[in-house]
N, C-alpha and C positions, 0 to 999 in steps of 0.2 A: 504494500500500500504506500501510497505518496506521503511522503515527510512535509509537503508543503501542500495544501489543498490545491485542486482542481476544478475552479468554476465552470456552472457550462458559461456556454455562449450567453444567453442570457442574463447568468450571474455575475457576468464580469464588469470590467468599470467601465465606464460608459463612452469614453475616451477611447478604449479597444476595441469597441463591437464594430467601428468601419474597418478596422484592420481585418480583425477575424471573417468580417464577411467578404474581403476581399481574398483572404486565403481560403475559406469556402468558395470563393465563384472561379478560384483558381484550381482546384484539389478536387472540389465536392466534398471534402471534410473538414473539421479543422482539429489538428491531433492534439494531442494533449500537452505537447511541446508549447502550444502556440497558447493554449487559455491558458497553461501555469506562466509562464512570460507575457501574458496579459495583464495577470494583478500590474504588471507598473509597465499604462501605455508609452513611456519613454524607450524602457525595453525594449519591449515588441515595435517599437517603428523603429528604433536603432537593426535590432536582429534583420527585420524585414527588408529596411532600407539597403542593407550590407548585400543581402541574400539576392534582392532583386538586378540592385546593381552588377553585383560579379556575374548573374545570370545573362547580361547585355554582354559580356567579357569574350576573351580570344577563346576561351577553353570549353569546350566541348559540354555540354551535360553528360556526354559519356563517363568523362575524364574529370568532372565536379563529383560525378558519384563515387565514381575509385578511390580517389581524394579523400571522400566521407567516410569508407570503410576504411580503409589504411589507416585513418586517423582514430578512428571509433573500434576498432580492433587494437591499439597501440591502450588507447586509454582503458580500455577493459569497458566500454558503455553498451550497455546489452541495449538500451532503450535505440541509440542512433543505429547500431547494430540493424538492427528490426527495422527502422524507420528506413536503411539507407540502401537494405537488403530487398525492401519492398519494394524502393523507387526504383535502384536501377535495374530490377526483373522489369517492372511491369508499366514502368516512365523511360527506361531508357535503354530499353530493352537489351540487355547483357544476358549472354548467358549465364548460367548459374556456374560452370567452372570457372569462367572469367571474375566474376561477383567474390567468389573463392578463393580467386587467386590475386583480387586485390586489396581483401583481407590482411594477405602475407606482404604485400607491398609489390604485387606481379602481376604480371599480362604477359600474352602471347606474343604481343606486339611491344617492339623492344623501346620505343619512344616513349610509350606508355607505361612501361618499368623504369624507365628513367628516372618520367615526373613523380613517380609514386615512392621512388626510392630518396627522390628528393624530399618529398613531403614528410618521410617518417623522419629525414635528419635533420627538417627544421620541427619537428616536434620532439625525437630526441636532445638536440642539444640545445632547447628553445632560442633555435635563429642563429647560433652559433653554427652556422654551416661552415664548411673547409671550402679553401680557394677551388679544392680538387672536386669537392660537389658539384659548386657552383659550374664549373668548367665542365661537370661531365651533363649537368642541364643542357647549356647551351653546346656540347657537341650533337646533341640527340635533337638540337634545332628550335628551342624554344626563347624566343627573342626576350628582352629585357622586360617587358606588357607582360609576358607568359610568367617569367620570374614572380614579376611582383604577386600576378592574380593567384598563384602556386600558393605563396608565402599567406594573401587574403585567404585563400581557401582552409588551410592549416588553421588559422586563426579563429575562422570563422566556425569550425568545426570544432576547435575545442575550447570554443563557448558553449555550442550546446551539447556536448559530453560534460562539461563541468556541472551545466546548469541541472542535467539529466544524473547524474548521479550524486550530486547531494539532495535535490529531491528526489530523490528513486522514484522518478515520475512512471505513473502506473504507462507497461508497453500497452499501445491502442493497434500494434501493427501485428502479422503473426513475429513467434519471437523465436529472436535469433542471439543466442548467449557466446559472449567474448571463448576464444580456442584456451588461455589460460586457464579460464574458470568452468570452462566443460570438463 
């Protein structure tokens, strides 16, 4: 059960409800991520504002999801897990070894292992990357735009791992638990 309540839609403050029905007319749901970061509409139009933005960005919703599990498999977040395990099946259509395999920080496709290899050593060494990371991004071709949205994406991902597991925010997704803790 959630350590921090879960308004519905309805319950929430009144500031949120355009947001939530924006991510309801975007989704057709709105998950539980989105009403617990609703108690403070500052929050949720920061998260949202971020979210939307990087979604206009160079990187792929393919390669935004891979990002989200790499990241949420690093932090142990069963809740993102779930949520990010849903999206790229059935928003961004990955296969499921793929989904699997960027879990572990990999793809088939080696550009793709690159950025994700990237991604776990800016969450490894929070941003402390080596010149030799940095260098092997941009040999697998991802211009300095790609960098930075790499580094947003990291960011933005272990905001809500963090936010999701000190609320052990109830999973609203089928659920999909961290390889350490299985």
């Amino acid at each position: 059960m959630s350590r921090i309540s879960i308004p519905s839609v309805e319950q929430s403050h009144e500031a949120s409800k355009p947001l939530l029905a924006a991510v309801h007319k975007q989704l057709g749901v709105v998950p539980n991520l989105m009403k617990l970061v609703g108690h403070s509409p500052a929050a949720l139009e920061g998260y949202l504002s971020l979210s939307g933005a990087l979604g206009k960005g160079k990187l792929s919703v393919q390669l935004r999801e891979r990002i989200a599990l790499t990241i949420a498999e690093f932090n142990g977040c069963d809740y993102c897990l779930s949520a990010h395990s849903y999206l790229a099946t059935n928003v961004a259509k990955i296969s499921a070894s793929e989904v699997d395999a960027a879990r572990d920080g990999r793809s088939d496709d080696a550009r793709t292992t690159a950025a994700l290899h990237f991604a776990r050593r800016v969450a490894e060494s929070r941003g402390r990357v080596s010149d030799a990371d940095l260098a092997a991004l941009r040999a697998a071709d991802f211009d300095e735009a790609a960098v930075l949205e790499i580094v947003l994406n990291v960011a933005l991902n272990v905001l809500t791992n963090y936010v999701n597991t000190v609320a052990q925010t109830d999973i609203d997704f089928p659920v999909v638990t961290a390889k350490a803790a299985a």
